[in-house]
N, C-alpha and C positions, 0 to 999 in steps of 0.2 A: 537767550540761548542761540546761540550761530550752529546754524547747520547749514552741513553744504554736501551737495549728494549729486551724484554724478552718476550714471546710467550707462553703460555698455554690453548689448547684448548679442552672442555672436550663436546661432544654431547649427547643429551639427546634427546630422538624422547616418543612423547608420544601418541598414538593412541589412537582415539576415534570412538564412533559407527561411522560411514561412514565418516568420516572428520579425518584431522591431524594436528596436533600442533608440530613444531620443535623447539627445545629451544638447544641454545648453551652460553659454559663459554671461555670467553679469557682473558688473564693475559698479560698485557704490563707492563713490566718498564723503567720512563723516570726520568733523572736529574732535579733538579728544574733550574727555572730563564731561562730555553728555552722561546725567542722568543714567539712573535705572529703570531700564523701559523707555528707552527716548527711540523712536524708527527709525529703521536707516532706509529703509524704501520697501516698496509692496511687490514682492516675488512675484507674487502670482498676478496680477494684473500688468508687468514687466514682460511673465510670460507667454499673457494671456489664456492662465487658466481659469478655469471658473472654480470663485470662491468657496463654491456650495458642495461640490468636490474634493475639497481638502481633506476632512477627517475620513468620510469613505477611502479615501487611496492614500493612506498615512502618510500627511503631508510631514517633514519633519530633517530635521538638520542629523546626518550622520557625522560622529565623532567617533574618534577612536584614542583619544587620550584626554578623557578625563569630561568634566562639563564645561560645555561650550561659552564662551562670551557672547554669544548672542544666540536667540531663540525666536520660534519662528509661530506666529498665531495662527491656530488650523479654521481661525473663523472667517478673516479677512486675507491670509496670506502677506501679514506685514512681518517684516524682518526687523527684530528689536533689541535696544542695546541687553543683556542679562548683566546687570552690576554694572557700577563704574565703571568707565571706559578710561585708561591712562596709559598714553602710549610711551612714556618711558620705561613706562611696568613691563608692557608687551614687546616693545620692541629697540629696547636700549636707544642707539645711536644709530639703530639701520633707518638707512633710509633709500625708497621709504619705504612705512612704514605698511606689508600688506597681512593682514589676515584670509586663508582660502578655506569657505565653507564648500560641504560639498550638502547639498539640498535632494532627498529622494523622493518619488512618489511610486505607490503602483497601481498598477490594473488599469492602462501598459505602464512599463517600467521605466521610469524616466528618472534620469539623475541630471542635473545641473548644479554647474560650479559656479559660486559665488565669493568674487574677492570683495574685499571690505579694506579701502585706502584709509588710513588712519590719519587725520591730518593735524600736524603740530599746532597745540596753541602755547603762546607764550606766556605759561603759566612759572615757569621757577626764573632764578635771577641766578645770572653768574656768581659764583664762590670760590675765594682762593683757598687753598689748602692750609696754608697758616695767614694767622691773621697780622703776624709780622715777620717780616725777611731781614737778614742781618747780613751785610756784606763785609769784607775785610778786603782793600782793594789801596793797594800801592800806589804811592805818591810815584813811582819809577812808572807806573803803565801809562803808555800812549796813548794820544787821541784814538779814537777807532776801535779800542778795545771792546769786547764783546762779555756778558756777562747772563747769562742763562738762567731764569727766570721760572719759578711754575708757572704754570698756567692754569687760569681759572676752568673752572668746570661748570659748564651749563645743563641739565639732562634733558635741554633740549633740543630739535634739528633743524637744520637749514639755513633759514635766516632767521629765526631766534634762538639760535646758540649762538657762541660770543664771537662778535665779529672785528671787535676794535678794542684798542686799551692805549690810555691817556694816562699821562705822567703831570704829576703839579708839578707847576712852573721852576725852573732850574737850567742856569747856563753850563751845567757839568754835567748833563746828559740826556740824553734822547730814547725814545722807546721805537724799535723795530720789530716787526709782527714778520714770526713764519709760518705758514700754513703745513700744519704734515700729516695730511689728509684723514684717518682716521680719529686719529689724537687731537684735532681741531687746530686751533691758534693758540700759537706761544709766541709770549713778550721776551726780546731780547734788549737788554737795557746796556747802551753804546755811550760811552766816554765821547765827549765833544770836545774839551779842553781838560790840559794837565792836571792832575790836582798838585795843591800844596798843603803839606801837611800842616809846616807852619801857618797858615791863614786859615786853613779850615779842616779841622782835626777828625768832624765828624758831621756830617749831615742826615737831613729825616725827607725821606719824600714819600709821597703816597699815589700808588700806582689804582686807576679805576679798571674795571674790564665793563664793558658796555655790547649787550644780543643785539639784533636787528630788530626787536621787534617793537611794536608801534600801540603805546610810546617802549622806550626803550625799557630796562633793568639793567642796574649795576652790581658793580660788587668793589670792594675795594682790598687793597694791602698795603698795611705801610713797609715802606723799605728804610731801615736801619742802615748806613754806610761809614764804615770806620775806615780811614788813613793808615796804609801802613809804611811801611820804608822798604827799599831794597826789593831782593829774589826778582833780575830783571827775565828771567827765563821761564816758558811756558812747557811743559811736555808735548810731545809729537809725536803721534803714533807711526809706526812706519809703514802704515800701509795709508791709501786712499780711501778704498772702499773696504767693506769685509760683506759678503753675501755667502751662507751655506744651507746645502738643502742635509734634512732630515730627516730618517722615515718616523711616523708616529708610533705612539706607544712603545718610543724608546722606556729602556730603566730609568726609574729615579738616581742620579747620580752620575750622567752619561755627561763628558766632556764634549759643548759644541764645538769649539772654537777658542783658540786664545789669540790675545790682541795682545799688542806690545807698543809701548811708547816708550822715548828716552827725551832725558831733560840733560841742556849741559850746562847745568849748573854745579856745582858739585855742594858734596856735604849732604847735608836735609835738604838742601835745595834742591840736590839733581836726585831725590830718592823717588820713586814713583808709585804713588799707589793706584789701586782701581775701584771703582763703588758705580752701582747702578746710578744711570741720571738721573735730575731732580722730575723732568715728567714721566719718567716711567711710574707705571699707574700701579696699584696692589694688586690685580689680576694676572700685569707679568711680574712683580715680584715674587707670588705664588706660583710660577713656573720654572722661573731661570734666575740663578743667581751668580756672580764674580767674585774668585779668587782674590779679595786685596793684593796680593802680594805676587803675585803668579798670572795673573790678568786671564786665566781661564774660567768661560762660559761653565756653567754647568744647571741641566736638568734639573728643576725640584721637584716638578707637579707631571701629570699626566696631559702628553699631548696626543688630542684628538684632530685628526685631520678636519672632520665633519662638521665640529664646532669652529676652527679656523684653521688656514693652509699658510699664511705669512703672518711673520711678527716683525717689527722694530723695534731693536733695542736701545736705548741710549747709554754708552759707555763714557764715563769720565775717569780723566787720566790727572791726576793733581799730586804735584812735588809737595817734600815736610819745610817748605820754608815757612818762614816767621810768619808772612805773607803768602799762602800755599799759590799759585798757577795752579790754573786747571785747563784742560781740552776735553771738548766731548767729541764722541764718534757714534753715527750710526750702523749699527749692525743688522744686518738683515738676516733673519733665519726663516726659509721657505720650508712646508712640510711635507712630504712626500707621501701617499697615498696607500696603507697598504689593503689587504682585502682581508680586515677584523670583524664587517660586517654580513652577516649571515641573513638574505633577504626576508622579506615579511610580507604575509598575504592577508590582506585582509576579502573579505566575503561580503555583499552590501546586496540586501533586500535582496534574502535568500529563501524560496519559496521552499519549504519540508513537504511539500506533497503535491505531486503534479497529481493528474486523471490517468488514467492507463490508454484512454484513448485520445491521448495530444499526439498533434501530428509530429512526425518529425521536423525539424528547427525551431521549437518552442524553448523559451528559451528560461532555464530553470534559476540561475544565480548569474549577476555580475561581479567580476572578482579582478584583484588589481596586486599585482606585488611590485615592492618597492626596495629599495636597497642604499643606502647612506653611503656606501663606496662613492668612487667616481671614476670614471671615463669606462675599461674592461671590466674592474670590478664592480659598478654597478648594473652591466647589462644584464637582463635577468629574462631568463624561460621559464614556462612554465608549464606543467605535463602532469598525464595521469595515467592510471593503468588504460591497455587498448581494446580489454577483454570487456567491455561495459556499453550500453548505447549514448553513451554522451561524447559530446569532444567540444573546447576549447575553441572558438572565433575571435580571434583578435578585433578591436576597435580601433577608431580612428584615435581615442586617445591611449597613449605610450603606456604599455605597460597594462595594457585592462585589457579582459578578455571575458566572453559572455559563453557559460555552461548551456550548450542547448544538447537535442534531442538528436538523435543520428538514425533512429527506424522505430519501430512502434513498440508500446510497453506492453506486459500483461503481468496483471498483479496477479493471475493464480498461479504463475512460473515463477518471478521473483517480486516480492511485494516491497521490499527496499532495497537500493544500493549506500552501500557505503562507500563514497568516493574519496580516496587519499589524493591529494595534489601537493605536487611539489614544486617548489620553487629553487632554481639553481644559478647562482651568476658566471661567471666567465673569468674569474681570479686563478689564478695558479699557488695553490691548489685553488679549487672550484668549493666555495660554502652552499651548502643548501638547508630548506626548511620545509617542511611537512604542514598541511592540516587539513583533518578529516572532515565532511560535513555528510549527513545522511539525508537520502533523499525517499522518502516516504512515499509508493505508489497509489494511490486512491481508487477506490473500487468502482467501474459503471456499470451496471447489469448490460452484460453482455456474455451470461450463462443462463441458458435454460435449463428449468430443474430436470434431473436423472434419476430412472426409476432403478432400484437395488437388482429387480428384475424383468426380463421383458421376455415373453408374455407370461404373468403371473398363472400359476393353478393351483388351485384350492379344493379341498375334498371335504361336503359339508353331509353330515347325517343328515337323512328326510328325518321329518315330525318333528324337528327342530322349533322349541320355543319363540314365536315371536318378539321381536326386539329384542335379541338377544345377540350377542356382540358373535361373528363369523370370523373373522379374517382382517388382516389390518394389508394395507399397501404403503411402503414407503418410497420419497425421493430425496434426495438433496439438492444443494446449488452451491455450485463452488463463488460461488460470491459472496458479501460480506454483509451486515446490516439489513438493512430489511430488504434489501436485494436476494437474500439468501433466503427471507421469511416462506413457508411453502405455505400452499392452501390447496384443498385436494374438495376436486366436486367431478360429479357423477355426469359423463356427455348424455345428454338426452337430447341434443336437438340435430335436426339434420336425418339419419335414419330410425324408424320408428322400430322398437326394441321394444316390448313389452312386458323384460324381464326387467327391465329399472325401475318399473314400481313396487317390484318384491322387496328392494333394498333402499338404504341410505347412507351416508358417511359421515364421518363427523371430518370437518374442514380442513383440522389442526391439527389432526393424529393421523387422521387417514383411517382408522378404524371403520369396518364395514358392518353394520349391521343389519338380519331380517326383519323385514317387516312383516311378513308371514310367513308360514309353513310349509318344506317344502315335501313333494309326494314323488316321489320315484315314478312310482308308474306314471305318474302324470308328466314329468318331465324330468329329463336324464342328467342334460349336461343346458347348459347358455351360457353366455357370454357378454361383457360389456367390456366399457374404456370408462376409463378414469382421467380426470385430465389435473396435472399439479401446478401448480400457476403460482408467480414469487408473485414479492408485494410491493414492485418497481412500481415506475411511473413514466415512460409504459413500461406494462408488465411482459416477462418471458412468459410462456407455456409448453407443456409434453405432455400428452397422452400415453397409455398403456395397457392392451388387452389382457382382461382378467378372463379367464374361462375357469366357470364353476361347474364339478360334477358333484351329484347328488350319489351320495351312497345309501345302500338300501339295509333296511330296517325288518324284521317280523311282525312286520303289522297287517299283514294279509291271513286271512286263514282257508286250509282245503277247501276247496269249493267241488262237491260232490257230483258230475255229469251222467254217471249210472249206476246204481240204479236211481231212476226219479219217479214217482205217481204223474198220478193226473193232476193230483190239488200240489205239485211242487216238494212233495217232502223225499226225502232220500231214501226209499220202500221201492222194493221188485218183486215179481212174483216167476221163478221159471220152476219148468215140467221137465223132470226128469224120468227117460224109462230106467226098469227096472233092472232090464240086463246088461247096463251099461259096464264096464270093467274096469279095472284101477286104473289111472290115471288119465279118464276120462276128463277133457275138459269143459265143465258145467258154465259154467259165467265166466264177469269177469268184470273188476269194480274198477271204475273211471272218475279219475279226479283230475285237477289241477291247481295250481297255487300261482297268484300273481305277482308273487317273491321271486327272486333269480337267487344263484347259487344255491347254498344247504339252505338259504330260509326255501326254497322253493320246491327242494328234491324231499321229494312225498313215499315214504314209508306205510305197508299195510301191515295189520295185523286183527287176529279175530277176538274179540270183547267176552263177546258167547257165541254157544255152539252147542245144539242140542246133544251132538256124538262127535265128539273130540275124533274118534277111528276111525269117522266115513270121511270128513271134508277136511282137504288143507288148503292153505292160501300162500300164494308165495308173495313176499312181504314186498319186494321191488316191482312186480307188474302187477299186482292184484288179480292175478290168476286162481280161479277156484277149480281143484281138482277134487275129484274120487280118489281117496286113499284103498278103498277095496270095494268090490262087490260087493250089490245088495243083497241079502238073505230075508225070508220072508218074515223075520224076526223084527227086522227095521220098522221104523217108524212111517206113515206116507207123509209127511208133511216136516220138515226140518227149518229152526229157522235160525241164521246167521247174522252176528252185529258186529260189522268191521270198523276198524278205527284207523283213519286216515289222519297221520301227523305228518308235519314236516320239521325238518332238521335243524332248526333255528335253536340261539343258545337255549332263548325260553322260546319251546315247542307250541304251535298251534295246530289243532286239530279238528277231524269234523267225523262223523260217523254215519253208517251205511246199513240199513237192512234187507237182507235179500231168504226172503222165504222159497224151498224147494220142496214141490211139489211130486211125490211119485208115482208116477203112471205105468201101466201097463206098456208092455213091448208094442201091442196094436198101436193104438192111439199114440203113440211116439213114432212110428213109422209113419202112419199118415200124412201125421202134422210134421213130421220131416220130410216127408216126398214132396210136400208144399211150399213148404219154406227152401226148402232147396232150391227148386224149380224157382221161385222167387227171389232167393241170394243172389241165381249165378246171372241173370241176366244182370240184377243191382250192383252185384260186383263188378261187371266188364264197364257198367257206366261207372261207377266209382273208382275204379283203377284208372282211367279214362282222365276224369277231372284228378284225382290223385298227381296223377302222372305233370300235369299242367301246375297244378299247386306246387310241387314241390319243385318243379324246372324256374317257376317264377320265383321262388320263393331263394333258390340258388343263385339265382341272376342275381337279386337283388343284393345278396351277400357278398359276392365277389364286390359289382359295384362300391358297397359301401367299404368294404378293403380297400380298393384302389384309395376312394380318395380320404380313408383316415391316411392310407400311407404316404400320399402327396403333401396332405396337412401336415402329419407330421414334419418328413422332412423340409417343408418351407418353414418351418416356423424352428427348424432345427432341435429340436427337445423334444424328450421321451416323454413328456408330463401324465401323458392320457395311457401310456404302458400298460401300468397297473389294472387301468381298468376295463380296459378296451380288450383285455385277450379273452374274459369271459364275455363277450358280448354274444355270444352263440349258444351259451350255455343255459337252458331256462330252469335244471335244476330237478329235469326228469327224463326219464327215458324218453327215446324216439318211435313213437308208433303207431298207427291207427287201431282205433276200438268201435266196435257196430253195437248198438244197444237199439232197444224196443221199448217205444213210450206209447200207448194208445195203438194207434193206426200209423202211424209214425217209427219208419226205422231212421237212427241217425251212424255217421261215421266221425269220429274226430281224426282228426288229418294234424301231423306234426311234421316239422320242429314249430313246438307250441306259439313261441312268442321272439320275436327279436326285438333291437334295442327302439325305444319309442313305440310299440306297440302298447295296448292295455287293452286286457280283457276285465270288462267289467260282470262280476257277478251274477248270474243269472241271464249270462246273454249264451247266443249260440256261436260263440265267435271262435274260426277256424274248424265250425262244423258243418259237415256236411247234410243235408234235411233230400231223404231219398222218398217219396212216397211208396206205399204198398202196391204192386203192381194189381192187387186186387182188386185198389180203388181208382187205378186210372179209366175204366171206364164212366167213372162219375165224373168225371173233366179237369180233378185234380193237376196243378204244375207241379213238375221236381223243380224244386228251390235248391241251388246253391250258395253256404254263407260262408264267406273265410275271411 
């Protein structure tokens, strides 16, 4: 196997705004009729790429008509035959003979052009068209006479197609070779001496054709030659030359040209007909044919400028003598260009989806239009809409141009373009061609997640079941894939919160759950952050404040502060005189509730009552009055069971007994000059401290307006509205009450409770503790507790 391979590598680097395109040229030459699978040379070691590289950057031959004659191994990067190789097949009579692959890689994007010289071997043997010629040639023609010959056919080029032809031996004629360039060598067979008919009526010679190539191949024809007599006249065309130009894609039927020859011979002899010459080949007889009789040209076939621009014809002109004369003439018809063709874009290692964060000048498709016109009609542009971030960079080579990046993507604005490109040549009129390719944005986390609301609030009943599901938080992320994936966890680190152990979340819903129960009075309102985190690599995050308030419940019940015993139970004993008159007021029952609103605004009413007539109670202050004057008829001893509820849907209650006592007018005035004298000082001290509690107790409210109002408006939302206007309200009247426990006067002092206080049960909270001025001589202190 002859192989002959030849190397030519020319590089070409052509830089673009932040991106590069590398383009390379290499020149192999191979012998024809190589095997299937025979190398024609190793690309990538030519290019110095590394072999190991191939298949990762799809090493690989672009075609765009059909499957390739050669193919390229992505192991070694050898370039190899695909099928027999026969370059008459391929490439007729051209010579010579190139094949141009064009070879891609990416990840960078490289393309390299590779010719493939196809080099003739001298595989076929010259062949005449018929295997015997028959002449008919006048004992009247001259030495010198000329007689036109086919010519053999070789399908192959250079110097083994047929280069010579040899005539067996004969002193009546000689063989002359003309070269007419395309159409190869033709034998023209020349008279030396006259013939005579009578001495030799008819002769046999055999004509060989012999290629160049080494060793040679022939072919042979025998030539038949009859004697004839007379018709000493030949036809003559009356022009020299004939050349006309044509445009393509004339009609079938179109007159090129007519030729004229005359003969002066007369009769059949001077008659003239026309017929294509004997080397016109079946390709132009398939195009152009001659009037016999009329000597005009005419169109048969379709001509294509693209496929070829000049033909020569051979015309012969031959009188009806016994012995016809013939003359031939070449006619040249050149074809004229028009613009039938509408250019073509092809697209080569086109990337569908960039990153949304590629810089500008990356560079997305190489793309190449082309155009079969010539000269004006095949210059070709190429453009697309201006409204889009790409544009068009032309290359060093003609006609190619590289799609890159013009400013920065975002796939959450437009996640693909559909780019139309068109292609237009420069013909009058101007053809053009479309085609769309779509260019896919790809997603990189560069969204952090968003919460639906900021700052979330939540309104959660107290005594709430532990682990029972609260309140859910959501976020999204406008990204895609698990870029988008949320995950939600509770911030505990950093400042110390003590309300994130009441709670938990589940990850993947966001769902909040208690972990215990929560108690109003114990605590009102908290707060935390949540933070939602995608499931990049790295990941986005956002936080978001949650503020929960606890709504309240009836799960407190009255708490009884007078009447009280000595051993705690809710029993009083007071003394009433006798001449007291109607709407005296006797006592007076002291409760509180550690509920706000209606569960906390506490309702009295009387259970029993020994005389319905003597005592009423007013239901909202728990004032006991004398409905009338005693009469000696009354009872001394009366006794009273109050029932303290509050306003909740289901009512809680507590009850109160308070026994009176009736005493004489004496002993009521005494122990009234006493306790009086003892009030008024106790009063001016507890108006005193009064006065201070409720000034502090003002302050502190205003304050705490301010800054719910600042809160508020920083954080812009009403959230806490609802519940923040009762915060002053404890759900009972405003008012101080004095009672007697023991030795022990006390004062309760209001507004009972505000937000974040707790009175706990059994304490003396927001009361006053006055001692009896009786016993400050024992050394007793007045305690104040609020």
């Amino acid at each position: 196997m002859c192989l002959e391979r030849h190397v030519k590598i020319i590089f070409i680097v052509v830089s673009l705004i932040f991106g590069r395109t590398v383009w390379a040229q290499i020149r192999y030459s191979i012998s024809e009729e190589q095997d299937d699978g025979a190398a024609v040379g190793n690309v990538a070691k030519d290019l110095g790429i590394d072999h190991r590289t191939l298949k990762e950057r799809g090493f690989r031959i672009v075609s765009t008509s059909g499957e390739s004659m050669f193919s390229v191994n992505q192991n070694d990067g050898v370039l190899n035959v695909n099928g027999k190789l026969d370059r008459e097949e391929v490439c007729e009579r051209s010579t010579p003979c190139l094949i141009h692959l064009k070879i891609a890689l990416e990840n960078p994007l490289e393309i390299h052009y590779v010719t493939v010289d196809v080099i003739d071997a001298n595989d076929h043997g010259p062949r005449f068209p018929e295997q015997e010629k028959h002449l008919e040639i006048s004992e009247t023609v001259l030495p010198g006479a000329r007689f036109q010959l086919q010519a053999a056919r070789d399908p192959d080029s250079g110097s083994n197609s047929v280069q010579t032809y040899k005539l067996s031996h004969t002193d009546y004629f000689r063989i002359e070779i003309i070269d007419r360039d395309e159409d190869g060598k033709a034998p023209v067979l020349i008279l030396q001496k006259p013939l005579d008919r009578e001495i030799t009526n008819s002769m046999k010679l055999q004509m060989t054709a012999l290629d160049g190539g080494r060793p040679p191949k022939s072919g042979t024809m025998d030539i038949v030659i009859d004697v004839l007599d007379i018709n000493d006249n030949a036809p003559v065309f009356t022009k020299d030359t004939y050349t006309v130009m044509l445009n393509e894609n004339v009609p079938v039927g179109t007159v090129v040209l007519r030729v004229n020859a005359t003969d002066l011979d007369e009769g059949q002899n001077g008659e003239v007909v026309y017929s294509l010459g004997h080397n016109v080949n079946y390709k132009l007889r398939k195009l152009f044919d001659v009037n016999p009789i009329t000597g005009e040209i005419i169109v048969t076939g379709l001509l294509d400028f693209e496929i070829k621009d000049k033909y020569q014809i051979d015309i012969q002109a031959s009188d009806k003598g016994i012995v016809p004369l013939t003359t031939d003439k070449i006619i040249t018809i050149k074809i004229a260009d028009i613009n039938d063709n509408p250019p073509q874009i092809e697209v080569t290692s086109f990337s569908s989806a960039i990153p949304e964060d590629s810089k500008p000048g990356t560079t997305v498709a190489l793309i190449s239009v082309s155009d079969l016109d010539s000269e004006k009609n095949g210059r070709v542009t190429c453009s697309f809409p201006e409204d889009i971030p790409f544009k068009l960079m032309p290359s060093s080579q003609e006609n190619t141009y590289s799609l890159v990046t013009t400013s920065s993507l975002d796939r959450e604005t437009i996640s693909r373009y559909d780019i139309t490109l068109e292609a237009k040549d420069a013909g009058q009129p101007p053809l053009s061609s479309v085609k769309s390719i779509t260019v896919q944005v790809s997603d990189v986390n560069d969204n952090s997640p968003e919460f639906s609301f900021s700052p979330y609030a939540f309104y959660v009943m107290e005594n709430n079941a532990p682990g029972k599901y609260l309140f859910s938080v959501s976020a999204s992320d406008k990204d895609t894939g698990e870029n988008s994936v949320v995950s939600y966890q509770i911030w505990r680190d950093g400042v110390e919160n003590k309300y994130t152990s009441f709670i938990n979340i589940n990850s993947e819903n966001g769902e909040i759950y208690a972990l215990k129960s929560f108690d109003f009075e114990t605590v009102k309102t908290f707060q935390f952050q949540v933070v939602a985190t995608d499931s990049a690599t790295p990941s986005l995050s956002s936080n978001v404040t949650v503020n929960v308030f606890i709504l309240d419940q009836n799960d407190n019940v009255p708490v009884i502060l007078y009447p009280v015993s000595a051993n705690g139970s809710a029993e009083g004993v007071e003394e009433i005189p006798r001449n007291v008159n109607a709407g005296h007021l006797v006592t007076k029952v002291r409760a509180y509730d550690a509920d706000i609103g209606y569960n906390g605004w506490l309702l009295f009413s009387l259970q029993e009552v020994s005389d319905h007539s003597l005592f009423g109670l007013d239901r909202y202050t728990g004032q006991i009055r004398t409905l009338r004057s005693f009469t000696e008829t009354d009872e001394a001893q009366h006794k009273l069971l109050i029932l303290v509820k509050d306003n909740g849907n289901v009512s809680l209650s507590a009850t109160a007994t308070v026994i009176f006592k009736v005493v004489e007018p004496k002993e009521a005035f005494a122990a009234t000059d006493v306790k009086n004298a003892v009030r008024d000082e106790e009063e001016n001290n507890v108006t005193f401290y009064l006065i201070i509690t409720l000034g502090s107790v003002s302050v502190l409210f205003v304050i705490s307006i301010i800054v719910l109002t600042v809160m508020q408006c920083s954080k812009s939302t009403d959230y806490s509205s609802k519940y923040l206007q009762d915060t002053n309200y404890d759900g009972t009247l405003c008012h101080s009450i004095q009672y007697r426990s023991g030795d022990n006067r006390y004062m309760l002092v209001g507004p009972r409770m505000s937000i974040g206080s707790t009175i706990v049960p059994g304490s003396n909270g927001n009361t006053l503790v006055i001692p009896d001025r009786r016993r400050r001589d024992s050394g007793e202190v007045r305690n104040v507790k609020v």
